[in-house]
SERO-4910 file (N, C-alpha, C, O; in steps of 0.05 Angstrom, whole numbers):
BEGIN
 pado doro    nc1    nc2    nc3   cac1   cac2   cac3    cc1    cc2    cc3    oc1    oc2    oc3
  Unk    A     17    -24      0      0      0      0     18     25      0     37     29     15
  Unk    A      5     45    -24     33     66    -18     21     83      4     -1     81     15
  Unk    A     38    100      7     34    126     20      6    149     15      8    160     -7
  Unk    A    -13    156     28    -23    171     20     -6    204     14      9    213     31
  Unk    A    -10    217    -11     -5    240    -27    -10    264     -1    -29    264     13
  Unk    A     14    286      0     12    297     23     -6    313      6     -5    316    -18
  Unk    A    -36    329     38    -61    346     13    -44    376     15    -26    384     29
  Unk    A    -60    387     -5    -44    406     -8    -70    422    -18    -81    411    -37
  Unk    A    -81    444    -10    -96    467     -6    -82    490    -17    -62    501     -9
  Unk    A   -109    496    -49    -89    525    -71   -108    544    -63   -130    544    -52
  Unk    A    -88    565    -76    -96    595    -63   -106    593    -94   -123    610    -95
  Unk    A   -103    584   -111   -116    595   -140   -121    571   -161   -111    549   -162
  Unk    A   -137    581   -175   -145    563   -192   -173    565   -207   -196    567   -198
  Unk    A   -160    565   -241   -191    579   -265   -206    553   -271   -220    552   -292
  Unk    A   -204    532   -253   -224    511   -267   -248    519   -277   -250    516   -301
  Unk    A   -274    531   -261   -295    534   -270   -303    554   -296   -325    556   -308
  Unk    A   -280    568   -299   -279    576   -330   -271    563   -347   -277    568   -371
  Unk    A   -255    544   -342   -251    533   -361   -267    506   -367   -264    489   -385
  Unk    A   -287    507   -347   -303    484   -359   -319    494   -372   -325    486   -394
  Unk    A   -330    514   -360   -354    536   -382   -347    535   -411   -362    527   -429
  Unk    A   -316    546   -415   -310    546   -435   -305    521   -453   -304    522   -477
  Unk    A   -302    497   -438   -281    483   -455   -308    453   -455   -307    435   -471
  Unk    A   -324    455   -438   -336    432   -430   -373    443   -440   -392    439   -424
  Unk    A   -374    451   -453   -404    473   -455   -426    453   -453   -447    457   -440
  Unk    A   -420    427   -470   -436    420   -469   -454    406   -437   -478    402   -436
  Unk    A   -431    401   -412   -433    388   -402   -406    395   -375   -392    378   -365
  Unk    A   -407    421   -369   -386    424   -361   -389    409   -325   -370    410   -309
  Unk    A   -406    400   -320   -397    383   -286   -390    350   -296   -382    331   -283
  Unk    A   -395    354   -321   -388    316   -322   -348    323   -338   -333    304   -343
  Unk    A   -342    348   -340   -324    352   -346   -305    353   -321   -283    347   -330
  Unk    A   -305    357   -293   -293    359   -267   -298    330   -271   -275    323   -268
  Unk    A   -309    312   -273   -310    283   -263   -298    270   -290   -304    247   -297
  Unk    A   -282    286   -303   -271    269   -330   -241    276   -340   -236    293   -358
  Unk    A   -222    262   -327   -193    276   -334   -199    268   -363   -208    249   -375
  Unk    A   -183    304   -372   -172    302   -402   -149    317   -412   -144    335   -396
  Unk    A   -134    315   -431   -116    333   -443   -117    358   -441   -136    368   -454
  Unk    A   -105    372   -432    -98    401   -433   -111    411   -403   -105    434   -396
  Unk    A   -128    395   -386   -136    406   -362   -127    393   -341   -127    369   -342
  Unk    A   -117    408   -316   -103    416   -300   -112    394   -280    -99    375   -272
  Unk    A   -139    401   -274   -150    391   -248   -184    380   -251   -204    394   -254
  Unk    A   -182    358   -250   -205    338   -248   -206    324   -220   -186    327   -206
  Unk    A   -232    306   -209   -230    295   -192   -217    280   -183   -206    282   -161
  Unk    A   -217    257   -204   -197    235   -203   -167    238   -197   -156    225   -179
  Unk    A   -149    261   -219   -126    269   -209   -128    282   -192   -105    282   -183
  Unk    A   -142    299   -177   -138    314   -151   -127    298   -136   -104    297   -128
  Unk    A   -156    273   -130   -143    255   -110   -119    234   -105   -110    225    -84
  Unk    A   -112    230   -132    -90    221   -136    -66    234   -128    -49    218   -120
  Unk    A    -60    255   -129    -41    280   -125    -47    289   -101    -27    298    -91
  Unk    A    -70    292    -82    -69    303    -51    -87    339    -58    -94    353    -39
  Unk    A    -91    347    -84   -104    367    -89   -129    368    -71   -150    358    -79
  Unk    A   -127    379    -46   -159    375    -33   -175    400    -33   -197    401    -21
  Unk    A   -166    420    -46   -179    438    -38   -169    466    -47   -147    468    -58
  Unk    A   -184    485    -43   -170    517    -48   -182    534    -63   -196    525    -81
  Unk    A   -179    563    -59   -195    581    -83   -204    569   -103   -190    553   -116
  Unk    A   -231    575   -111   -229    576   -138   -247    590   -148   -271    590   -144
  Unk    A   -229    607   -166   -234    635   -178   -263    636   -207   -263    625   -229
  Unk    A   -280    653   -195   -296    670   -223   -281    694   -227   -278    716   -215
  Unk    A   -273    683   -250   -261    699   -263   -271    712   -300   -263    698   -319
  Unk    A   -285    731   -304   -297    747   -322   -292    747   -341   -283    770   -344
  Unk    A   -289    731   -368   -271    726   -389   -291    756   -411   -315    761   -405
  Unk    A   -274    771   -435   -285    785   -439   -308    778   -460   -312    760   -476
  Unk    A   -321    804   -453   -351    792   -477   -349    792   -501   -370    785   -511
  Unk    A   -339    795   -513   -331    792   -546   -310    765   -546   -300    756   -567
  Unk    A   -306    757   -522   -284    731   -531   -259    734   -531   -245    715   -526
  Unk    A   -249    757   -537   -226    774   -553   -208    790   -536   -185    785   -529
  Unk    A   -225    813   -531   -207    832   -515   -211    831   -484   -232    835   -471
  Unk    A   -178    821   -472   -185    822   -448   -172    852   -435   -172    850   -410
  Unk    A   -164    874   -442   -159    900   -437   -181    911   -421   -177    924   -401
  Unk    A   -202    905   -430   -226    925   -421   -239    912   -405   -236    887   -407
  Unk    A   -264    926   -379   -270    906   -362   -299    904   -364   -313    923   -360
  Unk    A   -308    880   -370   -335    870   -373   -358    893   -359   -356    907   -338
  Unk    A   -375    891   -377   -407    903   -365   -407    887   -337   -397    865   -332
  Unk    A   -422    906   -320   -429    895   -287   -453    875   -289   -459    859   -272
  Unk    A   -468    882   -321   -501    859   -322   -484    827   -329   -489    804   -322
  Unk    A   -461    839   -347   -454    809   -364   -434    794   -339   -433    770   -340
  Unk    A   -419    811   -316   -401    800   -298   -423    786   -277   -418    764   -268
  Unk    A   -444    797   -273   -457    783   -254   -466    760   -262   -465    741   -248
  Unk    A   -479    760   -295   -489    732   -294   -476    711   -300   -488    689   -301
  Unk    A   -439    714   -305   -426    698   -311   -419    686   -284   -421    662   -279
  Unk    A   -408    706   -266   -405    690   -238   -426    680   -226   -420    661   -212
  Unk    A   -458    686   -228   -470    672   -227   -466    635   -234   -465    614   -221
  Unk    A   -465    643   -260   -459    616   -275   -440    595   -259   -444    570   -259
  Unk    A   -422    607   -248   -394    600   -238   -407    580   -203   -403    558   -193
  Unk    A   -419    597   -199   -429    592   -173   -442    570   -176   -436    551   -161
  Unk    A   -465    565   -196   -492    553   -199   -466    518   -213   -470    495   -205
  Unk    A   -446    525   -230   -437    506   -235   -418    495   -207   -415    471   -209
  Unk    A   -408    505   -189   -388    486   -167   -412    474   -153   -408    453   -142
  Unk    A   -440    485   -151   -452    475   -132   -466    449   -145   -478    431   -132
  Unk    A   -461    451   -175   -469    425   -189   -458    407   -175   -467    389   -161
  Unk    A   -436    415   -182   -407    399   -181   -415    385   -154   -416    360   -154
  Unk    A   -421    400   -129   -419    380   -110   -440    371   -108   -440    351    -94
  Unk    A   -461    377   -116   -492    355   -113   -484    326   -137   -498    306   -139
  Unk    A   -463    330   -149   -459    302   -168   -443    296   -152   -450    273   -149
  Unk    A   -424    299   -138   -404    284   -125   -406    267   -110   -387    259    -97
  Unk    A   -430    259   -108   -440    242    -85   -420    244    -58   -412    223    -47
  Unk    A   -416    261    -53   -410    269    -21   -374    276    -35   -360    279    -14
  Unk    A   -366    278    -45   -336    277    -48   -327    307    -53   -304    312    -57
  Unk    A   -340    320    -52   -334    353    -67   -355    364    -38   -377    355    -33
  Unk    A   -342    385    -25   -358    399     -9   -348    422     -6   -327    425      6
  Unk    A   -366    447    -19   -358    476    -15   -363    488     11   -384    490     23
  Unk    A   -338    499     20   -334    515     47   -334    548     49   -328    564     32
  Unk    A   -342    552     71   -348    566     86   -329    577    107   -328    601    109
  Unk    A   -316    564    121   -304    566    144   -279    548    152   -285    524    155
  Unk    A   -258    554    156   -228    536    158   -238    514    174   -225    493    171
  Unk    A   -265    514    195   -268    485    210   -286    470    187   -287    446    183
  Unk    A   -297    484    176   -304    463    146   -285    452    131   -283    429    123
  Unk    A   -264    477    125   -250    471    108   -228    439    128   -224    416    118
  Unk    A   -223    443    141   -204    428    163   -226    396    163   -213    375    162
  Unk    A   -254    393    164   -267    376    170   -267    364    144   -265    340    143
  Unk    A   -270    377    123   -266    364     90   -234    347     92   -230    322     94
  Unk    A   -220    364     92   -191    345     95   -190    323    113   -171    306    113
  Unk    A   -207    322    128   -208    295    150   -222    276    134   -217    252    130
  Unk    A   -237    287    126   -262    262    106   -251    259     78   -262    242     65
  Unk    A   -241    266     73   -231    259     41   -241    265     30   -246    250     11
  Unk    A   -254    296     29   -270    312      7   -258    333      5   -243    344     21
  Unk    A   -265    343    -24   -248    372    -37   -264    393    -28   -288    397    -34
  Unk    A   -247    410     -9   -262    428     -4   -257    456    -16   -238    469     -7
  Unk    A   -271    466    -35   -271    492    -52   -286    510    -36   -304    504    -20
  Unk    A   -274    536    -43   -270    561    -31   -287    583    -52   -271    594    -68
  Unk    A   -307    590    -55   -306    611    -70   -294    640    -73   -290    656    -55
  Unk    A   -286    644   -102   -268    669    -99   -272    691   -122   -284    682   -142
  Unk    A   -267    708   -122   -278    727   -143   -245    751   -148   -234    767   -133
  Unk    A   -238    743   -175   -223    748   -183   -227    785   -210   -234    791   -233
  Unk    A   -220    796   -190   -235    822   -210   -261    824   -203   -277    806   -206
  Unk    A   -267    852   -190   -299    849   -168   -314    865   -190   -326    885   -184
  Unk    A   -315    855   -222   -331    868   -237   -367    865   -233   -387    876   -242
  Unk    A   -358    840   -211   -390    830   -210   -406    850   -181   -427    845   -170
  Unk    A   -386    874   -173   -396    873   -145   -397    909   -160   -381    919   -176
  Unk    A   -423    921   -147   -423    928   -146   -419    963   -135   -424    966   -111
  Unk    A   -412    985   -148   -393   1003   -146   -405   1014   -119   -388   1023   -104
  Unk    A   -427   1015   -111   -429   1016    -85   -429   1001    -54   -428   1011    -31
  Unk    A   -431    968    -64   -426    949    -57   -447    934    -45   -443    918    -27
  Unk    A   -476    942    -57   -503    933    -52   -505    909    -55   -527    901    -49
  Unk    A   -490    893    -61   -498    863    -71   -477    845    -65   -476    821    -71
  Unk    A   -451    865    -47   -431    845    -30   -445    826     -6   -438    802     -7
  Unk    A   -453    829      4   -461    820     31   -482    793     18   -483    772     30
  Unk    A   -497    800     -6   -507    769    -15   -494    756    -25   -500    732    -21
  Unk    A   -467    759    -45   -447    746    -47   -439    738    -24   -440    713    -22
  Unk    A   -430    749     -5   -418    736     31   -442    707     21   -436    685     12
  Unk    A   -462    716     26   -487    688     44   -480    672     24   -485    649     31
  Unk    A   -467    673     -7   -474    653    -30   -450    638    -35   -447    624    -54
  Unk    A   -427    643    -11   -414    629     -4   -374    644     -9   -353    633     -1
  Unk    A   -379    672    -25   -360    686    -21   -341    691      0   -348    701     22
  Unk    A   -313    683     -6   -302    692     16   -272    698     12   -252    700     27
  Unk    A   -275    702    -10   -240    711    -17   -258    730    -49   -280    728    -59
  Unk    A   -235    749    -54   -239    775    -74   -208    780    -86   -186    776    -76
  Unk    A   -212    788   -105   -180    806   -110   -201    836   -124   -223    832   -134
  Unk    A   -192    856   -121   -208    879   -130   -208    882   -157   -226    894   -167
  Unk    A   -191    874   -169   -180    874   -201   -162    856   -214   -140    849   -207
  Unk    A   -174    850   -229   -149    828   -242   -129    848   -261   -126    872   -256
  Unk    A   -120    839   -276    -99    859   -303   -108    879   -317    -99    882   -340
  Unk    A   -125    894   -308   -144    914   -334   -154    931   -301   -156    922   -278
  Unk    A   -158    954   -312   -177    976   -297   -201    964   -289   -210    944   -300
  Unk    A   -215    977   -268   -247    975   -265   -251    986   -245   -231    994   -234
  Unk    A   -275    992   -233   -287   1015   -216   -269   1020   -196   -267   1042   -186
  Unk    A   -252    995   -188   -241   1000   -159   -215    997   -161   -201   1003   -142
  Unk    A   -204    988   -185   -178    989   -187   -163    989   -205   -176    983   -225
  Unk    A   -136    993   -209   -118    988   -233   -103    965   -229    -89    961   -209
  Unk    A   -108    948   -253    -92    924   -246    -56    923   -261    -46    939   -277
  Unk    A    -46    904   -249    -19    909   -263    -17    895   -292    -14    871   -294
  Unk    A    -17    906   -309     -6    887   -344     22    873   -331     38    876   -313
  Unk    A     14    856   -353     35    837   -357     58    847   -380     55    852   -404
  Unk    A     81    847   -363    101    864   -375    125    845   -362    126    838   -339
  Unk    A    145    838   -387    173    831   -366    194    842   -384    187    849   -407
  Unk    A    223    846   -375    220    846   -346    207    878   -338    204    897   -354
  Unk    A    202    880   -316    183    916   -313    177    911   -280    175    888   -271
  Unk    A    174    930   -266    162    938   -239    136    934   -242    124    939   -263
  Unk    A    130    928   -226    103    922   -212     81    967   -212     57    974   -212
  Unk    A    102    979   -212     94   1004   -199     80   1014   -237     96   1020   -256
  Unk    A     61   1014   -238     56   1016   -272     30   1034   -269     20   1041   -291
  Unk    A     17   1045   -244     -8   1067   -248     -3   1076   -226     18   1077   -213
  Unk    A    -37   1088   -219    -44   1102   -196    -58   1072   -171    -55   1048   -177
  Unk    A    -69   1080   -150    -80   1067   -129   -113   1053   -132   -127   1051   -152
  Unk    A   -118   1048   -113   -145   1049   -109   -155   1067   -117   -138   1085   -116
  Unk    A   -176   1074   -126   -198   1086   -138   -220   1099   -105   -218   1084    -86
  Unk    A   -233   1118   -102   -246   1113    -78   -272   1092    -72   -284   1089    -51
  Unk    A   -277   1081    -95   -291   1054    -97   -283   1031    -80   -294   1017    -62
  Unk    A   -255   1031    -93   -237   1008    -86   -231   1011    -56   -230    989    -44
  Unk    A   -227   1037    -41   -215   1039    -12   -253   1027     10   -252   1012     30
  Unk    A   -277   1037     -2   -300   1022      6   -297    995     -5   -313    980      5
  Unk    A   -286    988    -16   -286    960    -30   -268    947     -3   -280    932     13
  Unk    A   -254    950     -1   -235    940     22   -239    949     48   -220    943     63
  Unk    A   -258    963     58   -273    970     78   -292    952     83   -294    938    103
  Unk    A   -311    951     60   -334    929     67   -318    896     65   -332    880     77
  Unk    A   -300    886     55   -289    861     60   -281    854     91   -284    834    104
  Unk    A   -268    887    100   -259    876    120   -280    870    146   -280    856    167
  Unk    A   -298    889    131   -329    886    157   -342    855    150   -352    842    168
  Unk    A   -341    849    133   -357    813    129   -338    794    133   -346    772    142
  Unk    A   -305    800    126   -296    780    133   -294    759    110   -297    735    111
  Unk    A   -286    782     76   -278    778     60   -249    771     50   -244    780     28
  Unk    A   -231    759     60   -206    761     45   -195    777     16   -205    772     -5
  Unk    A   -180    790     18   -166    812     -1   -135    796    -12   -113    795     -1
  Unk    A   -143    785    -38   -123    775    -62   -111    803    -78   -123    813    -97
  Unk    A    -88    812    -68    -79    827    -83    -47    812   -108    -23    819   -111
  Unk    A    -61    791   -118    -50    784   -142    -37    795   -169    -18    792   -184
  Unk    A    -59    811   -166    -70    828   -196    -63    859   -192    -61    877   -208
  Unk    A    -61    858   -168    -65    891   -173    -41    904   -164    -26    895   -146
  Unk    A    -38    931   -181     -8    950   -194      3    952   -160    -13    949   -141
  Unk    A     35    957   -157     45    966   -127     27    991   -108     21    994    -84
  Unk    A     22   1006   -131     -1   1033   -107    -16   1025    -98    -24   1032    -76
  Unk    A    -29    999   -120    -53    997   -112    -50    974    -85    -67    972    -68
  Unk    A    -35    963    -85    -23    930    -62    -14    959    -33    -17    952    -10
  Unk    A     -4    982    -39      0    995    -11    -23   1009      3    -27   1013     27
  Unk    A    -41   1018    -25    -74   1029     -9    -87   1005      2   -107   1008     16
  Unk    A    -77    980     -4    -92    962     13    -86    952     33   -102    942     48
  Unk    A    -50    954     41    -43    954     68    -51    980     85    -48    981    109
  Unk    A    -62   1005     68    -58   1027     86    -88   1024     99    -90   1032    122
  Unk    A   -113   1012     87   -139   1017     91   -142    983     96   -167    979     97
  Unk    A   -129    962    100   -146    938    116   -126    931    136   -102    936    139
  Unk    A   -144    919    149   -135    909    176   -126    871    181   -117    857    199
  Unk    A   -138    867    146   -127    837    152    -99    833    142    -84    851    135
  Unk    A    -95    809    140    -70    801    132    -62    799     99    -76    790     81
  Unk    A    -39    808     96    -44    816     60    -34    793     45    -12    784     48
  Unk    A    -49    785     31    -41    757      4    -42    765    -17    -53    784    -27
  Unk    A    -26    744    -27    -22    749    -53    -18    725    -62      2    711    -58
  Unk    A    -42    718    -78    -56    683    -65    -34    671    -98    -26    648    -95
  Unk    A    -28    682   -120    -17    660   -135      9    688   -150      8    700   -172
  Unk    A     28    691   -129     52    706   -144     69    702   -131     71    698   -107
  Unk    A     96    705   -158    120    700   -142    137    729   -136    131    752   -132
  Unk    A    168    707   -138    189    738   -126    191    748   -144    186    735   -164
  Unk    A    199    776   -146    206    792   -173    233    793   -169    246    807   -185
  Unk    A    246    780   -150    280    784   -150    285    753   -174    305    752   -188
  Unk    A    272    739   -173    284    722   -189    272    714   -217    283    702   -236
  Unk    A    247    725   -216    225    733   -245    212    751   -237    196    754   -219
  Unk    A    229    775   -271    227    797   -265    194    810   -283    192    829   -298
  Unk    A    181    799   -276    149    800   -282    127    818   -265    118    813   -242
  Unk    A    120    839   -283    110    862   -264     88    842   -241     81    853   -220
  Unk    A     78    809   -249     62    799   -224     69    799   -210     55    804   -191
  Unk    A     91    795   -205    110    782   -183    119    800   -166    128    821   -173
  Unk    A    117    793   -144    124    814   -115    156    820   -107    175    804   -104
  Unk    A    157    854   -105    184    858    -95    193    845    -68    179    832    -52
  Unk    A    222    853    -65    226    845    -35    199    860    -14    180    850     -1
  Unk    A    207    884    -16    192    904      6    152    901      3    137    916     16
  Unk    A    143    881    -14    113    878    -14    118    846      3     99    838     15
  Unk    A    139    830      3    145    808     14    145    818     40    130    806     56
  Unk    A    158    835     49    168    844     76    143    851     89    143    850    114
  Unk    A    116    859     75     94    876     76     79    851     92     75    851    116
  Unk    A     72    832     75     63    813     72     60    789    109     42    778    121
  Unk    A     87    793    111    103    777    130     89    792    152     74    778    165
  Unk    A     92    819    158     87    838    185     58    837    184     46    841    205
  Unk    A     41    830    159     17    826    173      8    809    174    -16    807    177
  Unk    A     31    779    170     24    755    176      9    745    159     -7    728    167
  Unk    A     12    752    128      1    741    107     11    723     99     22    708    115
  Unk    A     12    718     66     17    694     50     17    702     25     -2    714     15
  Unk    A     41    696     10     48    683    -19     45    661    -32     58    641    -25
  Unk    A     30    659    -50     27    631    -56     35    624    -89     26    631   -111
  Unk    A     57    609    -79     70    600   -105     52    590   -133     36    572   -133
  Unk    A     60    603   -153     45    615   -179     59    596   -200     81    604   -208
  Unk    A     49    565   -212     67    557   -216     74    564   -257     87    552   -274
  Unk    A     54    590   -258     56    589   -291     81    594   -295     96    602   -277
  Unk    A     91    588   -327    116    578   -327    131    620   -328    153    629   -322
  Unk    A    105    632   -340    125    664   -347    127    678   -324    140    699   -322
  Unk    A    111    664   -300    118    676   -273    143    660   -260    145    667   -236
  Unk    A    161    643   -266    171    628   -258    202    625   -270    223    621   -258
  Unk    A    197    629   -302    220    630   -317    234    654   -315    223    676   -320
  Unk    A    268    650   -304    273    683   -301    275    694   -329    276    718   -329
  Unk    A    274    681   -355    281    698   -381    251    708   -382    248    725   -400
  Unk    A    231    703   -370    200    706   -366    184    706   -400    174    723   -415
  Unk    A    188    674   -401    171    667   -432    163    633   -424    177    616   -413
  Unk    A    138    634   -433    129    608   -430    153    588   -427    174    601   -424
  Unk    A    157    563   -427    163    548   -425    150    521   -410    149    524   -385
  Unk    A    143    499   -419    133    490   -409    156    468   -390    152    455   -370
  Unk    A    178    471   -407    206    448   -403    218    468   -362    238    459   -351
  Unk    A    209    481   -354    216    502   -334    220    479   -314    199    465   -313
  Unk    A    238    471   -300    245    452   -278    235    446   -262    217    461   -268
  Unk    A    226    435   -239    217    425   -211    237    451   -192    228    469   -179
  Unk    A    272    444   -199    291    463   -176    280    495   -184    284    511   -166
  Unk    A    270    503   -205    268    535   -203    246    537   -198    242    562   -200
  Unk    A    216    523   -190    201    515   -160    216    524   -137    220    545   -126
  Unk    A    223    502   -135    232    501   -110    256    526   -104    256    533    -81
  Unk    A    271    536   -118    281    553   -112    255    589   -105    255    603    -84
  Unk    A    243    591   -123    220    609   -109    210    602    -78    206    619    -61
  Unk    A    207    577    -75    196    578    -48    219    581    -34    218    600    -19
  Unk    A    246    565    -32    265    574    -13    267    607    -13    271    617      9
  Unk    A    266    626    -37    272    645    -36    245    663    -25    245    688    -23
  Unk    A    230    652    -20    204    659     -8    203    656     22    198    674     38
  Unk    A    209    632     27    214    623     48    253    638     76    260    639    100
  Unk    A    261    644     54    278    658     72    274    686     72    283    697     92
  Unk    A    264    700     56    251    728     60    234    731     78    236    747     96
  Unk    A    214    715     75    189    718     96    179    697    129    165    701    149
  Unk    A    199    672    119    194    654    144    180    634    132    172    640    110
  Unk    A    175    610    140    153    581    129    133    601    128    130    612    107
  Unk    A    121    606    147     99    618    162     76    634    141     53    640    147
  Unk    A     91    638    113     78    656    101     76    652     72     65    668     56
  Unk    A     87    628     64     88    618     37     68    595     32     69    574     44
  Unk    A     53    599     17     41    579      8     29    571    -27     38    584    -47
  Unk    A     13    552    -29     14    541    -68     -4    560    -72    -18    570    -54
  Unk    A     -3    565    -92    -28    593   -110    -20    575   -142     -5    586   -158
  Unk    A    -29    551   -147    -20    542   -171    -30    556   -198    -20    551   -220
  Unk    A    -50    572   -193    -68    579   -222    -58    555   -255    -46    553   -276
  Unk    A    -83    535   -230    -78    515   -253   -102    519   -272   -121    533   -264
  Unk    A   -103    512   -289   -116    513   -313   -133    544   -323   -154    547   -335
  Unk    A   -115    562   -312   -115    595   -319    -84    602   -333    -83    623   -346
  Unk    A    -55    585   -331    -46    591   -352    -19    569   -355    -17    553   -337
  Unk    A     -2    568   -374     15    548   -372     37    538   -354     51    556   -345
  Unk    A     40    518   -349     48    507   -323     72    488   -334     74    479   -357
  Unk    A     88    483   -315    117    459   -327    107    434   -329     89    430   -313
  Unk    A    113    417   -344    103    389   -350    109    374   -321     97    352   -316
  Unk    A    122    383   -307    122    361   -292    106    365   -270    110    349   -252
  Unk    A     89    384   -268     71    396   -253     45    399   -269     29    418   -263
  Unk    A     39    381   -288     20    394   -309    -10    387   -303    -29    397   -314
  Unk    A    -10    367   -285    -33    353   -278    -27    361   -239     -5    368   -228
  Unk    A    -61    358   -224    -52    361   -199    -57    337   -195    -71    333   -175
  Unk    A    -49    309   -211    -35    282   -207     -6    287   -199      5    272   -183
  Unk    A      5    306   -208     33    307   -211     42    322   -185     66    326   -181
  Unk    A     19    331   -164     26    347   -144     55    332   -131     74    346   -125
  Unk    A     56    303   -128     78    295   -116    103    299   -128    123    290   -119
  Unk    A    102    309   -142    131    306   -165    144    342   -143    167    341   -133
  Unk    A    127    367   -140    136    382   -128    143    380   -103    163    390    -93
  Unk    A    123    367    -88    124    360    -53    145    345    -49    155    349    -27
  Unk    A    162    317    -69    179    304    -67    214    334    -75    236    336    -64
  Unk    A    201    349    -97    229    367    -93    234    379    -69    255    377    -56
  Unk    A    212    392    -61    217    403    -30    228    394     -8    244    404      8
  Unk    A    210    363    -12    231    343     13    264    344      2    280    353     19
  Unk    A    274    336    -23    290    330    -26    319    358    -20    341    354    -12
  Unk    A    310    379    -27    315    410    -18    317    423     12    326    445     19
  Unk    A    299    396     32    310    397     54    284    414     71    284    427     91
  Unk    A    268    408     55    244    425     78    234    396     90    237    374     79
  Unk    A    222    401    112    221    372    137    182    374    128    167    386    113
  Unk    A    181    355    150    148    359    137    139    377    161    121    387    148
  Unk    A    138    383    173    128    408    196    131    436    169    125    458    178
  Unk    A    136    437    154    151    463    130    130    451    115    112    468    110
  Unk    A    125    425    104    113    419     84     92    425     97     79    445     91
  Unk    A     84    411    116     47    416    126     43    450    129     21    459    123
  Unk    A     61    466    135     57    497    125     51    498    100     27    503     96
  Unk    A     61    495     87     69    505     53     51    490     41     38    504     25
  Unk    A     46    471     41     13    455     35    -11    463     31    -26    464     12
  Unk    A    -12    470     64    -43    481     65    -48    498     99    -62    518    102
  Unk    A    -34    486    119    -32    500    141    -27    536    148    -36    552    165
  Unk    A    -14    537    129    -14    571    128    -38    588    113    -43    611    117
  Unk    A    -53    569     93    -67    576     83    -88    580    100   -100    601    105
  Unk    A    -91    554    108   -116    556    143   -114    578    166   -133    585    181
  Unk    A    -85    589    167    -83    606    189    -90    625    176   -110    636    186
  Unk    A    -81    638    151    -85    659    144   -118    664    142   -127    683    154
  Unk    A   -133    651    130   -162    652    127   -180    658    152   -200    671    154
  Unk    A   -165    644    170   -180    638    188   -181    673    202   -201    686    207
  Unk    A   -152    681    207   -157    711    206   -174    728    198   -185    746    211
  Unk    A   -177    722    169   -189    738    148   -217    739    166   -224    760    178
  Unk    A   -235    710    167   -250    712    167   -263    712    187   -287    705    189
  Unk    A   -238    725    213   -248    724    236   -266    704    251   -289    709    260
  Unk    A   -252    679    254   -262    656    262   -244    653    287   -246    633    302
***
């Protein structure tokens, strides 16, 4: 009998768009059907220890085409709608194996039982309204993680383009949308993903919240020099309020020449998290895989393959007290903050 797969709890991840997109006809019998080119299915989850973690509505644009500009608020709502109405498919077919959470003792009681426990998350708050009338029914519909903007402008924020190599520092701040935007999260007990969004805008959000700051799927910018990717001093940010980084495993956040690659190693992994890990402490690093939102190293290409990274780590000398952080344990502390539990 082998070893059970150590679980491992992501800060990110576009499955449910990409089943919309890729599975139309049938997109919940698509989560219960590994195939080519997708990331994360049931079957390989469990095979790999994938139990759980964000997972992002994320607003693809309405013409198909341009993602610069940021969706109508009628067309963002009914897509995350969609998003919602499909994970909850997802777990009424699972016959008990898929259970969406609420709360780190849910989330903690799923990992005891051997069910995936998903997180709802909203990536770019195009669906929330500029006054924020319709946050608090998002809270009840199972919301509990946000990033205010993804890569493009919108009411509340400027997001950072994708530029290498380039600074992170590429606009202005929050918007005064955006500073109530991160007011009312911190009153419900929303978590704040500042992934996406430009350096002004990642310091108006340490200056105006009180929780702990994430940055649920980015790496270092000392070693990929990719405006996503976090300087030292947003790492340093990060750490003092007892946040979390969560390792981003696409290959142009990852590669220091910063160009796809899918051939990108297991050691320059693992080198991000050591270099994560000695900047900030165990305490504050964790997976943000954004699997099947963009390209990833083959040997990481499936979250079957989760062991192929958890075995570099051991072998690099992290003990498992480091691994059970970097897993999912930090992810639990941090949330649990968030959401004032």
């Amino acid at each position: 009998m082998t070893d059970a797969p150590q679980k491992i709890f992501d800060g990110h991840n576009d499955i449910l768009l990409k089943l919309l997109d890729e599975c139309k006809d049938d997109p919940v019998r698509g989560f219960f059907t590994p195939r080519d080119g997708q990331h994360i299915d049931l079957q390989s989850a469990q095979e790999g220890g994938f139990a759980g973690g964000l997972f992002a509505m994320f607003i693809p644009p309405e013409d198909g085409k341009s993602y610069e500009k940021a969706p109508s608020q009628t067309y963002a709502i009914g897509e995350t709608n969609k998003m919602i109405k499909l994970l909850r498919d997802i777990q009424r077919a699972s016959d008990g194996q898929v259970k969406i959470c609420k709360t780190v003792k849910e989330i903690e009681e799923a990992f005891a039982g051997n069910q995936m426990a998903p997180v709802l998350h909203i990536e770019g708050a195009e669906a929330v309204m500029p006054d924020m009338s319709n946050l608090e029914n998002l809270y009840k519909e199972g919301l509990r993680s946000l990033g205010p903007v993804w890569s493009r402008e919108n009411d509340f924020a400027y997001g950072v383009p994708f530029k290498f190599p380039a600074s992170p520092d590429t606009g202005p701040g929050l918007k005064d949308a955006g500073v109530e935007l991160v007011k009312a999260c911190n009153q419900l007990g929303i978590a704040l993903d500042l992934s996406h969004i430009n350096e002004k805008g990642f310091w108006d959000v340490a200056k105006h919240s009180d929780m702990p700051l994430i940055a649920s799927h980015s790496n270092a910018h000392a070693l990929c020099q990719s405006t996503r990717n976090l300087l030292d001093k947003q790492l340093d940010a990060i750490k003092d309020t007892g946040g979390i980084a969560g390792l981003n495993f696409g290959t142009i956040f990852l590669n220091p020449k910063g160009v796809a690659d899918s051939k990108v190693p297991l050691s320059v992994m693992v080198d991000q998290v050591r270099y994560l890990v000695d900047k900030m402490g165990v305490d504050h690093v964790g997976i943000g895989s954004d699997y099947d939102g963009t390209g990833v190293p083959n040997e990481v290409n499936s979250t079957a393959k989760l062991p192929n990274l958890v075995n570099a780590l051991k072998e690099a000398g992290f003990n498992q007290d480091e691994l059970d952080k970097i897993t999912h344990k930090n992810w639990f502390r941090v949330l649990g903050d968030c959401w004032a539990e």
